[in-house]
Each structure stands twice: as structure tokens, then as C-alpha cells.
DOTI-824672 format. One record per atom (N, C-alpha, C): z, y, x. Coordinates in Angstrom, 1 decimal. Layout:
N
<lumlum pz="Z" py="Y" px="X"/>
...
This chain:
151
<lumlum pz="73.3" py="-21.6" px="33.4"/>
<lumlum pz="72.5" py="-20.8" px="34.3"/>
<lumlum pz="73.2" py="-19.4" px="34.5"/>
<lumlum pz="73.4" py="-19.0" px="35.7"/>
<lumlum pz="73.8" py="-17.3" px="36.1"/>
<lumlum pz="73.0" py="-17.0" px="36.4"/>
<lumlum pz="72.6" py="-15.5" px="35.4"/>
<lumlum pz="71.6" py="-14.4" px="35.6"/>
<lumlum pz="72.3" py="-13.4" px="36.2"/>
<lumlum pz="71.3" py="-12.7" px="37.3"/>
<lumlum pz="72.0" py="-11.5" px="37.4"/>
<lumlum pz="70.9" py="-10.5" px="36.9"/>
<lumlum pz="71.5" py="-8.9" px="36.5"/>
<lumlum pz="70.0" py="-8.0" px="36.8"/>
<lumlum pz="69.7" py="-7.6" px="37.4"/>
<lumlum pz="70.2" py="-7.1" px="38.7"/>
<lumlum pz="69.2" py="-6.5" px="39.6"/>
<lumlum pz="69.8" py="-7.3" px="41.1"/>
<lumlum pz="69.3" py="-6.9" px="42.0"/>
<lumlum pz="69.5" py="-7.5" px="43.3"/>
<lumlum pz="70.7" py="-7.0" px="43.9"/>
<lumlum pz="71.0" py="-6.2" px="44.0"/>
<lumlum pz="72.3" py="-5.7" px="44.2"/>
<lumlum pz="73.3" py="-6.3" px="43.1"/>
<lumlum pz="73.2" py="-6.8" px="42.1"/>
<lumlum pz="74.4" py="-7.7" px="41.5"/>
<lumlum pz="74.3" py="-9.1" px="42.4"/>
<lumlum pz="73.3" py="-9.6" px="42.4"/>
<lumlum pz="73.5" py="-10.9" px="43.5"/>
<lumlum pz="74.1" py="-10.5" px="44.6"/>
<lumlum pz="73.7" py="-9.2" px="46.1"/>
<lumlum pz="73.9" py="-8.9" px="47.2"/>
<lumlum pz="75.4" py="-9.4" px="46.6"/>
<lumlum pz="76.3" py="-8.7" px="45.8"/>
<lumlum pz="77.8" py="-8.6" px="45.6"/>
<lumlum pz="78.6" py="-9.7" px="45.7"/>
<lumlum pz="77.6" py="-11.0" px="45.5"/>
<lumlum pz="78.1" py="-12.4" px="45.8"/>
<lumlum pz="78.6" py="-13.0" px="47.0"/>
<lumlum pz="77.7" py="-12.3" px="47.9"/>
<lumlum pz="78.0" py="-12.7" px="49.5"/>
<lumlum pz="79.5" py="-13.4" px="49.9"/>
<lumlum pz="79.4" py="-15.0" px="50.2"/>
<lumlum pz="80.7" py="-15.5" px="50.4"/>
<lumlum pz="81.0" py="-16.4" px="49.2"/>
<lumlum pz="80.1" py="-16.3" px="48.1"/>
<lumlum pz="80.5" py="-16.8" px="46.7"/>
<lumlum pz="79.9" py="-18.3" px="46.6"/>
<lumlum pz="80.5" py="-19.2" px="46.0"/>
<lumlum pz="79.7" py="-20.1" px="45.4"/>
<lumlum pz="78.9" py="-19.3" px="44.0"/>
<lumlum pz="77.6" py="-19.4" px="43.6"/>
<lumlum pz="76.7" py="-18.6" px="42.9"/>
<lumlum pz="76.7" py="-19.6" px="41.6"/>
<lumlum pz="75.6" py="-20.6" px="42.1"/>
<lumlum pz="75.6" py="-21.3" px="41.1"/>
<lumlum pz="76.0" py="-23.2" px="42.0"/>
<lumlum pz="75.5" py="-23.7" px="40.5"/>
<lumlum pz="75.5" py="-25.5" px="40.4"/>
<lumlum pz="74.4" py="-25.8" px="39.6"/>
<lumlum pz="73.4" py="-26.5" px="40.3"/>
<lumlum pz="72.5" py="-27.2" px="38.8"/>
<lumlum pz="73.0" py="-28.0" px="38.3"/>
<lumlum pz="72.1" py="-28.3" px="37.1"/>
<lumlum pz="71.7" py="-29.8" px="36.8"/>
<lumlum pz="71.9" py="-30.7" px="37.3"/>
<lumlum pz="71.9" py="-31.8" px="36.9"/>
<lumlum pz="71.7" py="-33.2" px="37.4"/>
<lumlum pz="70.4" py="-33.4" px="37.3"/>
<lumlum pz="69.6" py="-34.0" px="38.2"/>
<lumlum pz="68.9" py="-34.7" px="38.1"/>
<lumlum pz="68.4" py="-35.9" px="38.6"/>
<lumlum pz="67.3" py="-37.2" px="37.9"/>
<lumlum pz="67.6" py="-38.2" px="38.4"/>
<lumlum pz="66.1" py="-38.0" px="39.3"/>
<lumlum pz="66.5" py="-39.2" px="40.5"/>
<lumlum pz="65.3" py="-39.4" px="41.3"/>
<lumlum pz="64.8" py="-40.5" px="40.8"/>
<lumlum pz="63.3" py="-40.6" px="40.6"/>
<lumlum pz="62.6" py="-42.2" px="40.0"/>
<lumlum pz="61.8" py="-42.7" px="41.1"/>
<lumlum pz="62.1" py="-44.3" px="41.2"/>
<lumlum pz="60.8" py="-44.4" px="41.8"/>
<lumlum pz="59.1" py="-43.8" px="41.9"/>
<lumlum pz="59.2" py="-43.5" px="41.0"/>
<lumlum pz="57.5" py="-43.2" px="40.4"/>
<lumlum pz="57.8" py="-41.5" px="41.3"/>
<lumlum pz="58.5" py="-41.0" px="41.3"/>
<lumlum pz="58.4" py="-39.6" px="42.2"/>
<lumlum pz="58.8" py="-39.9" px="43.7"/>
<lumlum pz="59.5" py="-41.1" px="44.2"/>
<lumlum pz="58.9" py="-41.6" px="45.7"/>
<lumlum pz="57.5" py="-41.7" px="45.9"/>
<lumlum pz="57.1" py="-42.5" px="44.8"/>
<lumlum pz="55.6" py="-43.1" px="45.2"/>
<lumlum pz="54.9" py="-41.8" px="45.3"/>
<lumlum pz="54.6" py="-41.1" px="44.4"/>
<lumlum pz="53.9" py="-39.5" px="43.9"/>
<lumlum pz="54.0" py="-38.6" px="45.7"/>
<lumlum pz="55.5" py="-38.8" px="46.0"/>
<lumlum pz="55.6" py="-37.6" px="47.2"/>
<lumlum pz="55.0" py="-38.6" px="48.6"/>
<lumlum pz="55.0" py="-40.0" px="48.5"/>
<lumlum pz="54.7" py="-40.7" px="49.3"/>
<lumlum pz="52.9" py="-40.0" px="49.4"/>
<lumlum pz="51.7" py="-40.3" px="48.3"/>
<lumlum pz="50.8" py="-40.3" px="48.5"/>
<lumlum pz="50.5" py="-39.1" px="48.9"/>
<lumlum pz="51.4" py="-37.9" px="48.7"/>
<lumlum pz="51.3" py="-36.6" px="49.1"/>
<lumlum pz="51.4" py="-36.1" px="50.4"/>
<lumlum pz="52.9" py="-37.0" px="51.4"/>
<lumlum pz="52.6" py="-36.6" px="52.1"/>
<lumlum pz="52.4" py="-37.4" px="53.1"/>
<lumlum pz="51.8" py="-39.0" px="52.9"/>
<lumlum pz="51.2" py="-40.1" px="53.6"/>
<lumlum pz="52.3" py="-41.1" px="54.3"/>
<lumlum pz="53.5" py="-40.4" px="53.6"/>
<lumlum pz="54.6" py="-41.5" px="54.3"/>
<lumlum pz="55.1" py="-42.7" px="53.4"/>
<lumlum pz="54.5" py="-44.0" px="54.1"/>
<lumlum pz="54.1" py="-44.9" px="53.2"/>
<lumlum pz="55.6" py="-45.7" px="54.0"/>
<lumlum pz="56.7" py="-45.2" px="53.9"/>
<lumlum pz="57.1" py="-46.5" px="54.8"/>
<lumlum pz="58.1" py="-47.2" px="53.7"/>
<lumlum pz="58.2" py="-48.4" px="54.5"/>
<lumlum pz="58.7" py="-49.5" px="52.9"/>
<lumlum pz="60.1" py="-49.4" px="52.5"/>
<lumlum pz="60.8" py="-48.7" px="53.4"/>
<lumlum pz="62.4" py="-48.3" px="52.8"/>
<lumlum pz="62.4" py="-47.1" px="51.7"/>
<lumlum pz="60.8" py="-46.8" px="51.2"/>
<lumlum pz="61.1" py="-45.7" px="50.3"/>
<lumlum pz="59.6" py="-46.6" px="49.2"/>
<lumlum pz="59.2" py="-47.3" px="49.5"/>
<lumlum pz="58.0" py="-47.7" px="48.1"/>
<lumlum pz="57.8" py="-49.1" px="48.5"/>
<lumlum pz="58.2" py="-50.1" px="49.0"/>
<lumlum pz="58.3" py="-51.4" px="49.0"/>
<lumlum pz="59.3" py="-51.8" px="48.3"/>
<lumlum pz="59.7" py="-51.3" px="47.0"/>
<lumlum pz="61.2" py="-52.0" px="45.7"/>
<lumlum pz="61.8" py="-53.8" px="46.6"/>
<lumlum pz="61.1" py="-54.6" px="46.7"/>
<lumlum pz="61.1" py="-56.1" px="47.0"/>
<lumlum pz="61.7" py="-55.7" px="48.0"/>
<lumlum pz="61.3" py="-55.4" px="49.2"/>
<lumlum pz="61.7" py="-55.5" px="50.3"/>
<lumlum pz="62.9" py="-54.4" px="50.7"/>
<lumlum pz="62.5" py="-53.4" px="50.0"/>
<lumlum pz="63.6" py="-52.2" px="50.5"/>
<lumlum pz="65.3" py="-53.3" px="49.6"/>
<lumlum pz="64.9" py="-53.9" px="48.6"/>
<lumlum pz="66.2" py="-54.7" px="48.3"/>
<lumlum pz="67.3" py="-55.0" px="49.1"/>
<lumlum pz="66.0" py="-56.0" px="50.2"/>
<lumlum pz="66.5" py="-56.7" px="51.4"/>
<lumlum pz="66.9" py="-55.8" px="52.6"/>
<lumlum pz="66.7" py="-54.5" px="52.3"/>
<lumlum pz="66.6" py="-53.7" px="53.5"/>
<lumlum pz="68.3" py="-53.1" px="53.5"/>
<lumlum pz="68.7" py="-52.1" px="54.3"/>
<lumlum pz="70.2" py="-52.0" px="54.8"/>
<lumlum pz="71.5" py="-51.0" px="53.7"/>
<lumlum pz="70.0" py="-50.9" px="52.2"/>
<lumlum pz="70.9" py="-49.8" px="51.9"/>
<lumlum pz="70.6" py="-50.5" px="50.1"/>
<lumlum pz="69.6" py="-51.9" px="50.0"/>
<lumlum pz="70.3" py="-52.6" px="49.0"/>
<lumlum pz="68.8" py="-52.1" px="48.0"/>
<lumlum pz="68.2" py="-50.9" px="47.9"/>
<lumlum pz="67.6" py="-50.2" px="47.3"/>
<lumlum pz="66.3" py="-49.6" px="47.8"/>
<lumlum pz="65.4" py="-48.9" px="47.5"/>
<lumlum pz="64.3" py="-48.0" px="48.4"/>
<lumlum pz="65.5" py="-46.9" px="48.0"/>
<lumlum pz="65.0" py="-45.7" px="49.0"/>
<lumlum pz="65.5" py="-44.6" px="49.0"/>
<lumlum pz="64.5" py="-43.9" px="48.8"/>
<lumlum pz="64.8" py="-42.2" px="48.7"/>
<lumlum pz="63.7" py="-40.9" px="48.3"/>
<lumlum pz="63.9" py="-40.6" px="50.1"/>
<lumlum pz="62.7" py="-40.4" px="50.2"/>
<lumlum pz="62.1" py="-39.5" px="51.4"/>
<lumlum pz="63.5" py="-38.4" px="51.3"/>
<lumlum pz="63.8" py="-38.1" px="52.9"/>
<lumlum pz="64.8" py="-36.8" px="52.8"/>
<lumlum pz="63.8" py="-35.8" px="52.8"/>
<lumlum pz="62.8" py="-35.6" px="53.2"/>
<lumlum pz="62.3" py="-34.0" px="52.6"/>
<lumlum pz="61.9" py="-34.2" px="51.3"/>
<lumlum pz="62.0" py="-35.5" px="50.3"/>
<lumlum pz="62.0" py="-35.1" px="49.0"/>
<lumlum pz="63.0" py="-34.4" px="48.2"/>
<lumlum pz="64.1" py="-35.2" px="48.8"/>
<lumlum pz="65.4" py="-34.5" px="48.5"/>
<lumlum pz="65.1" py="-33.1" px="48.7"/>
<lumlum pz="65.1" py="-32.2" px="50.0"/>
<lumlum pz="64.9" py="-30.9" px="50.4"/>
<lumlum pz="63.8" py="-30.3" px="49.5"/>
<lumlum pz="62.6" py="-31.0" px="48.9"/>
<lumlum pz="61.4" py="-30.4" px="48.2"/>
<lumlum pz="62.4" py="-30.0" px="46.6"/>
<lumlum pz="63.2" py="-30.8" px="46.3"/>
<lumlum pz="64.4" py="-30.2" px="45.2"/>
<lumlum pz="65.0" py="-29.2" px="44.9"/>
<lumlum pz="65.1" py="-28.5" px="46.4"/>
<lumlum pz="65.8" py="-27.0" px="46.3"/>
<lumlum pz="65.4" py="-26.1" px="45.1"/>
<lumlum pz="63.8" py="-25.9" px="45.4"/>
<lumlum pz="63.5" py="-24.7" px="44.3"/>
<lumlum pz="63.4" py="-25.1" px="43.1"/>
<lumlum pz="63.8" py="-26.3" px="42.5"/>
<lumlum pz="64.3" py="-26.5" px="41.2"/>
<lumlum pz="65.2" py="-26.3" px="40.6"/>
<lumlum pz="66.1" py="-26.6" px="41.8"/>
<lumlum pz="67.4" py="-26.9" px="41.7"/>
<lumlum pz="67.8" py="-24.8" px="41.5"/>
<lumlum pz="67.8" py="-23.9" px="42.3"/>
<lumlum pz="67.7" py="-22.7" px="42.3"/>
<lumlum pz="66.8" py="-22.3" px="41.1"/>
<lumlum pz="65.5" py="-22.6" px="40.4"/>
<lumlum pz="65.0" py="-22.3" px="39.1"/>
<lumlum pz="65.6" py="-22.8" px="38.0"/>
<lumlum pz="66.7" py="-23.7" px="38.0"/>
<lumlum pz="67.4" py="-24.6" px="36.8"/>
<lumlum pz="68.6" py="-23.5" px="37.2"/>
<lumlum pz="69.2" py="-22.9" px="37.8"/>
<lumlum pz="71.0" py="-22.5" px="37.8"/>
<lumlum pz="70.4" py="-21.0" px="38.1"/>
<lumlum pz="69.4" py="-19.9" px="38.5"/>
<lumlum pz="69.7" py="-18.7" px="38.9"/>
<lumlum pz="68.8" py="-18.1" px="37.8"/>
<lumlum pz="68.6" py="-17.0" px="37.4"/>
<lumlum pz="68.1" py="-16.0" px="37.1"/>
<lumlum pz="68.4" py="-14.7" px="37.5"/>
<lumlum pz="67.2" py="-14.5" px="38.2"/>
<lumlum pz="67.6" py="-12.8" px="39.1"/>
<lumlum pz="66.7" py="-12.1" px="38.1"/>
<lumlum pz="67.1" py="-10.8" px="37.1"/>
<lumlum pz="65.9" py="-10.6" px="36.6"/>
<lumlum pz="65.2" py="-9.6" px="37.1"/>
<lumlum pz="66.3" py="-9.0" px="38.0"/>
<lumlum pz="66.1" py="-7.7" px="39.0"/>
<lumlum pz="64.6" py="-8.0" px="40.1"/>
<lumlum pz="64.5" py="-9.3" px="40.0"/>
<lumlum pz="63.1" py="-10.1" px="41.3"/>
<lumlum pz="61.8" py="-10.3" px="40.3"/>
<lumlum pz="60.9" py="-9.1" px="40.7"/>
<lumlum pz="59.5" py="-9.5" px="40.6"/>
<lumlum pz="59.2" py="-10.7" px="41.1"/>
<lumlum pz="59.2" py="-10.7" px="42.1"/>
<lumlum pz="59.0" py="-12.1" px="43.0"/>
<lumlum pz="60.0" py="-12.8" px="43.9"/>
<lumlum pz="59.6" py="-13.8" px="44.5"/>
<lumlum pz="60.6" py="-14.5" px="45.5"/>
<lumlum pz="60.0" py="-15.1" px="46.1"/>
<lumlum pz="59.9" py="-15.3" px="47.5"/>
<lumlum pz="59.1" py="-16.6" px="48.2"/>
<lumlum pz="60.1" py="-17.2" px="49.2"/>
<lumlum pz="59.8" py="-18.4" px="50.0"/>
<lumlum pz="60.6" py="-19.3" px="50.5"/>
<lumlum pz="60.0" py="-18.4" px="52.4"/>
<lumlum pz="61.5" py="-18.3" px="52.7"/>
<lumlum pz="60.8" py="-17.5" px="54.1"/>
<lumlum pz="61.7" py="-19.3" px="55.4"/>
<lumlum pz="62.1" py="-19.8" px="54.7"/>
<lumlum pz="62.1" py="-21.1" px="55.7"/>
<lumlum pz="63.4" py="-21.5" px="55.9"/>
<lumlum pz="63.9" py="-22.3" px="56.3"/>
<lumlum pz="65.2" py="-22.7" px="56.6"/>
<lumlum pz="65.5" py="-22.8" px="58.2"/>
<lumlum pz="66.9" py="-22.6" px="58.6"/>
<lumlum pz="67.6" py="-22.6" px="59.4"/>
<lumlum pz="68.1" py="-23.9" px="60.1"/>
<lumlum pz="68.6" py="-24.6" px="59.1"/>
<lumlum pz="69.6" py="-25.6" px="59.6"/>
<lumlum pz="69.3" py="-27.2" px="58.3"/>
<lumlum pz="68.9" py="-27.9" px="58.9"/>
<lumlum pz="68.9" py="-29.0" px="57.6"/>
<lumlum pz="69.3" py="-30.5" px="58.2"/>
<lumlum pz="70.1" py="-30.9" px="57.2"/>
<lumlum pz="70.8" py="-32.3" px="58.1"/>
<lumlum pz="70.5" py="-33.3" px="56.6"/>
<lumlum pz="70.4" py="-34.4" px="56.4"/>
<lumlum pz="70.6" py="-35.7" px="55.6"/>
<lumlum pz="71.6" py="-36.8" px="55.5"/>
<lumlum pz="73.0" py="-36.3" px="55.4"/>
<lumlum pz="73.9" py="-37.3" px="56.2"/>
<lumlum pz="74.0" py="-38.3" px="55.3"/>
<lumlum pz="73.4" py="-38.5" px="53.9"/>
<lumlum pz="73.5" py="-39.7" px="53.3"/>
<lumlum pz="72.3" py="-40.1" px="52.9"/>
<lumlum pz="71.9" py="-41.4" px="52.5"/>
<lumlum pz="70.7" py="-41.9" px="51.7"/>
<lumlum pz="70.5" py="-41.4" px="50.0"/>
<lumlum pz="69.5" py="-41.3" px="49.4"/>
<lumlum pz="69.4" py="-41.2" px="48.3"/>
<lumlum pz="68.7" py="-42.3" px="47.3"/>
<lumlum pz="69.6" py="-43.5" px="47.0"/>
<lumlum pz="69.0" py="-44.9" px="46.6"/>
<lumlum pz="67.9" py="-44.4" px="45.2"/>
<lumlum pz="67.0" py="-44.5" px="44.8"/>
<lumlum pz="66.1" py="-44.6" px="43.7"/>
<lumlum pz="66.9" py="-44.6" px="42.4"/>
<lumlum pz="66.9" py="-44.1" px="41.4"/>
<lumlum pz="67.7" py="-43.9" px="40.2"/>
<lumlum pz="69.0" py="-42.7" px="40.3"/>
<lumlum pz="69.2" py="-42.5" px="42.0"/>
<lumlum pz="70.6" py="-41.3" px="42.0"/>
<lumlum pz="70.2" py="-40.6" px="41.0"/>
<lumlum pz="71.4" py="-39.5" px="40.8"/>
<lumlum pz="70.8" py="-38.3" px="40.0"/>
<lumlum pz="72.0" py="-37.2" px="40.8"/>
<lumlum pz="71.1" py="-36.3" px="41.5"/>
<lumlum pz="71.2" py="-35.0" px="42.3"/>
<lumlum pz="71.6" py="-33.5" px="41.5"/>
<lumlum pz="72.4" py="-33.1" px="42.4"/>
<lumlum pz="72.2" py="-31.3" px="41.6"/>
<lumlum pz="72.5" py="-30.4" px="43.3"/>
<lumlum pz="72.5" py="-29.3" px="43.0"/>
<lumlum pz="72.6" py="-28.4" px="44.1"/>
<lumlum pz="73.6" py="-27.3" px="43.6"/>
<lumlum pz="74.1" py="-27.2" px="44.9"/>
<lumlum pz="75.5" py="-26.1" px="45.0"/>
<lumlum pz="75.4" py="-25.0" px="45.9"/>
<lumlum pz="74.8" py="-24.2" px="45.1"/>
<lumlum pz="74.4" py="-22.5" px="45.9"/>
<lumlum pz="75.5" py="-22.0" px="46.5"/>
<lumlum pz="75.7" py="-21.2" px="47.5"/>
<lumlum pz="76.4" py="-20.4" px="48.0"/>
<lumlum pz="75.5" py="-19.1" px="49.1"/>
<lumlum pz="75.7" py="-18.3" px="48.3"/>
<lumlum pz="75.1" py="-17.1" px="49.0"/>
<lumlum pz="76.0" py="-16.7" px="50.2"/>
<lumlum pz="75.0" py="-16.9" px="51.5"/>
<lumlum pz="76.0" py="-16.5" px="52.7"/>
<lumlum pz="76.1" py="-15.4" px="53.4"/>
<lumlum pz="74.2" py="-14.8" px="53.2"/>
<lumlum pz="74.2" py="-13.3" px="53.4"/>
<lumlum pz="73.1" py="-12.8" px="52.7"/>
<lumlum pz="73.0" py="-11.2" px="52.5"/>
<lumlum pz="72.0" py="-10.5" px="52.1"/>
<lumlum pz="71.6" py="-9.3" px="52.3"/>
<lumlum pz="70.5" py="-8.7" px="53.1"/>
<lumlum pz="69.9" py="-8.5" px="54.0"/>
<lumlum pz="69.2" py="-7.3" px="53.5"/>
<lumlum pz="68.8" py="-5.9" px="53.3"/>
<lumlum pz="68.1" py="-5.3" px="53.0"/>
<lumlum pz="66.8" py="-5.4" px="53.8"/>
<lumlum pz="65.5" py="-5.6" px="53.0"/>
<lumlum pz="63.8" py="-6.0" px="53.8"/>
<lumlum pz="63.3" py="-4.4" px="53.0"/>
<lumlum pz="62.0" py="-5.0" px="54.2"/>
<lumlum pz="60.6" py="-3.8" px="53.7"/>
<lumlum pz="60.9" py="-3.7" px="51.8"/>
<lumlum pz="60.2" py="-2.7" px="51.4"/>
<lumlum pz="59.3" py="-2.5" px="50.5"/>
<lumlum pz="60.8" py="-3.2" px="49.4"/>
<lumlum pz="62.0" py="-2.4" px="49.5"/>
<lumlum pz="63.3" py="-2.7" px="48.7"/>
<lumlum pz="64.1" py="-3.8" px="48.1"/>
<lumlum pz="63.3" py="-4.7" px="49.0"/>
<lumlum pz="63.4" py="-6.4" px="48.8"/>
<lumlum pz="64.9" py="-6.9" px="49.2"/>
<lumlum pz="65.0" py="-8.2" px="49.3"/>
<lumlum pz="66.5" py="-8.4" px="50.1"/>
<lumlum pz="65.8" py="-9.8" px="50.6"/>
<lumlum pz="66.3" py="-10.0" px="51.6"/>
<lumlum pz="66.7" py="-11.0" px="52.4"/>
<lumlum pz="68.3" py="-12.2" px="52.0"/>
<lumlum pz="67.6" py="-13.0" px="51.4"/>
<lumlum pz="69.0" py="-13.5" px="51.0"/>
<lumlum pz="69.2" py="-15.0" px="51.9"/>
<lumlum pz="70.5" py="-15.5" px="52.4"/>
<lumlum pz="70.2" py="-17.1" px="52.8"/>
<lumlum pz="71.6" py="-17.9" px="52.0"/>
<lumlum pz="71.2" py="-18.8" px="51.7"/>
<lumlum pz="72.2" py="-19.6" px="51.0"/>
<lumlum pz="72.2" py="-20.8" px="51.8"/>
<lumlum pz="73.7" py="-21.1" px="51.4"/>
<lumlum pz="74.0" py="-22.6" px="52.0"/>
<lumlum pz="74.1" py="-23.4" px="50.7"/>
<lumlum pz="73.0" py="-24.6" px="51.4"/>
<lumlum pz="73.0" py="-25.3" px="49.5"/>
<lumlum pz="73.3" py="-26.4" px="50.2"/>
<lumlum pz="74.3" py="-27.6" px="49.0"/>
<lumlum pz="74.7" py="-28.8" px="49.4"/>
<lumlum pz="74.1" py="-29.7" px="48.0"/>
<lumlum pz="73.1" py="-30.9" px="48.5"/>
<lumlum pz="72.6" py="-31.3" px="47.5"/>
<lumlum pz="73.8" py="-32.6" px="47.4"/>
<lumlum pz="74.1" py="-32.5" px="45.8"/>
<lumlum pz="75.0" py="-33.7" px="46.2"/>
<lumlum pz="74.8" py="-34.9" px="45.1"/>
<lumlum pz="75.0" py="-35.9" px="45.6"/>
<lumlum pz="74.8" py="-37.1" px="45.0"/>
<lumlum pz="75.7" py="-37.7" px="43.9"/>
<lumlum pz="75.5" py="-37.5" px="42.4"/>
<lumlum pz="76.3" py="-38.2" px="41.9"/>
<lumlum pz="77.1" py="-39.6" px="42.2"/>
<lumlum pz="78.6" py="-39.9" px="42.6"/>
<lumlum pz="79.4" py="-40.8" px="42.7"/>
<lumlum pz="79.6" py="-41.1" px="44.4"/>
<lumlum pz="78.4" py="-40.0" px="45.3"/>
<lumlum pz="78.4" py="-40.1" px="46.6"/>
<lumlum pz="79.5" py="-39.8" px="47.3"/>
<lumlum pz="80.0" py="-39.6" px="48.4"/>
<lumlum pz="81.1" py="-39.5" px="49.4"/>
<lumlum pz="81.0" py="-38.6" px="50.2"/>
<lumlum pz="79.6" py="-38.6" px="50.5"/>
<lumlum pz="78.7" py="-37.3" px="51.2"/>
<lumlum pz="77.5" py="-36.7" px="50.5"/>
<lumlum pz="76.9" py="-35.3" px="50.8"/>
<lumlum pz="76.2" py="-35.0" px="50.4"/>
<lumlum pz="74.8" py="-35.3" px="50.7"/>
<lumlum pz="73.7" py="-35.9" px="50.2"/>
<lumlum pz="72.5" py="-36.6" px="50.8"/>
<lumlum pz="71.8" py="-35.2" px="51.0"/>
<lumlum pz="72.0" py="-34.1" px="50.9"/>
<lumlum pz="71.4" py="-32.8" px="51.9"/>
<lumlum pz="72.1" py="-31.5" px="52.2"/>
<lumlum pz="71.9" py="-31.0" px="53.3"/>
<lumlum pz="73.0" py="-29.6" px="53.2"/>
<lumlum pz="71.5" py="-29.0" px="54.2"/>
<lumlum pz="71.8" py="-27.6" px="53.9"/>
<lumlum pz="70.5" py="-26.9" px="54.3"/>
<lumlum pz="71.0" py="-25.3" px="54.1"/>
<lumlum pz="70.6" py="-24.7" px="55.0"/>
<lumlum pz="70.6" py="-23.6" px="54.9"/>
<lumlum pz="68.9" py="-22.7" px="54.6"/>
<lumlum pz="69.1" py="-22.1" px="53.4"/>
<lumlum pz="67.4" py="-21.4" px="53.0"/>
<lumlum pz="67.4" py="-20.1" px="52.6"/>
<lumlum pz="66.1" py="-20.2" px="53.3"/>
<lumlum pz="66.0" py="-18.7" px="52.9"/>
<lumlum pz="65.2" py="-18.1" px="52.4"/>
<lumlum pz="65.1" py="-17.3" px="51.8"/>
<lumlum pz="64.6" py="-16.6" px="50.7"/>
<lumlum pz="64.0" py="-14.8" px="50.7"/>
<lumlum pz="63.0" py="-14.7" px="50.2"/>
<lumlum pz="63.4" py="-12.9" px="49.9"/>
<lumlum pz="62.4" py="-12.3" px="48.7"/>
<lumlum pz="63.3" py="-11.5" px="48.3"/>
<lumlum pz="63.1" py="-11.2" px="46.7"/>
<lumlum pz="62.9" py="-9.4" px="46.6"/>
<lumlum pz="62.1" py="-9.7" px="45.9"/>
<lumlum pz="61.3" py="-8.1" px="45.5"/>
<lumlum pz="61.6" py="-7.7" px="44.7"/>
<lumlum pz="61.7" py="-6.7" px="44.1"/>
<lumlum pz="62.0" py="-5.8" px="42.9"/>
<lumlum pz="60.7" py="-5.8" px="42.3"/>
């Protein structure tokens, strides 16, 4: 994990790879979970039998479950301790160029791209994260997010 202390030791990163998480694995049982959550029932991600027979051999995770991984992925690799708070102010740019078969195991590759002085002595930060797939070829997410952090 990289800690920084205050916000201005992060701002200083601008241009940096910051951090790298963890691994972690995707289960079926957390397709099903984000399925009932957010009603997408379709069988290339919770039909195991058939997604078998389907084009990628496996069920896959939902790509916005992939994406719903960021802020773990960022709570497992950063400590700002300089941030009262932080909230998610939305993303820019998000693409899925690979599948993520059931059992992968994921981590995320921060790169702070800019940082932004806000209201009330906050910062504006946006990172380019690449979620990447253990033994993949491509990354099954790249996303630009954004963030902003309080003192």
C-alpha cells in the first residue's frame, strides 16, 4: 500500500504510476449477487451450463462489475491520510476490451493524470486505471475516474 500525508504529496505524482493492487478473484456467487442487484440476468454471466457452450467457454462478470472494483482496488493500494473524505465525482472515458471469465483474479494500475485545486481546499484528482487480468493479453477495463478529496 502507498500512503501519502497530505494532498499535496499525491498532487506531486501527476504523470506517475501511483499505485498497483491486489489480486483479486472474481466468483461466480459475486456475478449472481451483482446480477440481482442490478437486474441483469443475462445467461453469458449466471447460466454456468450454457454460458459453457457460449463464445467465451465460461460465464463472464458483468463489465460494470469489473468497473464497480475500482474503489477497492484504490482502498487496497492508496492511503491519503491528508483526506478527510473522498467521493467518486464520475468517469470520463470507460472501454471493456476483454471478457472477464468467472474465477479470473483482477488488480488495478493507478496512474494519477491530473490534480486540480476545488472549493473548500480539496483537490480534484483523475486517474487513469487499467484493470488487468491475470495471464490476459488485454486489459478487461481501462477507465478514466474521478475523484475529489478533502482535507
Amino acid at each position: 500500500m502507498r500512503t501519502f500525508e497530505t494532498l499535496a504529496d499525491l498532487a506531486a505524482c501527476v504523470g506517475q504510476e501511483v499505485a498497483v493492487s491486489d489480486w483479486t478473484t472474481v466468483t461466480q456467487e459475486q456475478v449472481n449477487r451483482f446480477a440481482e442487484s442490478t437486474g441483469d440476468h443475462q445467461w453469458i454471466h449466471v447460466d454456468v451450463e450454457r454460458a459453457k457452450a457460449g463464445p467465451f467457454g465460461a460465464p463472464i462478470a458483468h463489465g460494470f462489475l469489473t468497473l464497480s472494483l475500482l474503489p477497492a482496488f484504490f482502498d487496497a493500494a492508496l492511503d491519503i491520510k491528508g483526506a478527510r473524505m473522498g467521493v467518486n465525482y464520475g468517469l470520463n472515458r470507460v472501454r471493456f476490451p476483454s471478457p472477464v471469465p468467472v474465477g479470473s483474479r483482477l488488480r488495478g494500475r493507478m496512474t494519477l493524470q491530473a490534480a486540480e485545486p476545488i472549493e473548500r481546499d480539496g483537490l480534484q484528482i483523475t486517474w487513469a486505471v487499467v484493470v488487468e487480468r491475470e495471464g490476459g493479453d488485454k486489459p478487461a477495463c481501462v477507465a478514466e475516474s474521478l475523484a475529489r478529496l478533502y482535507p
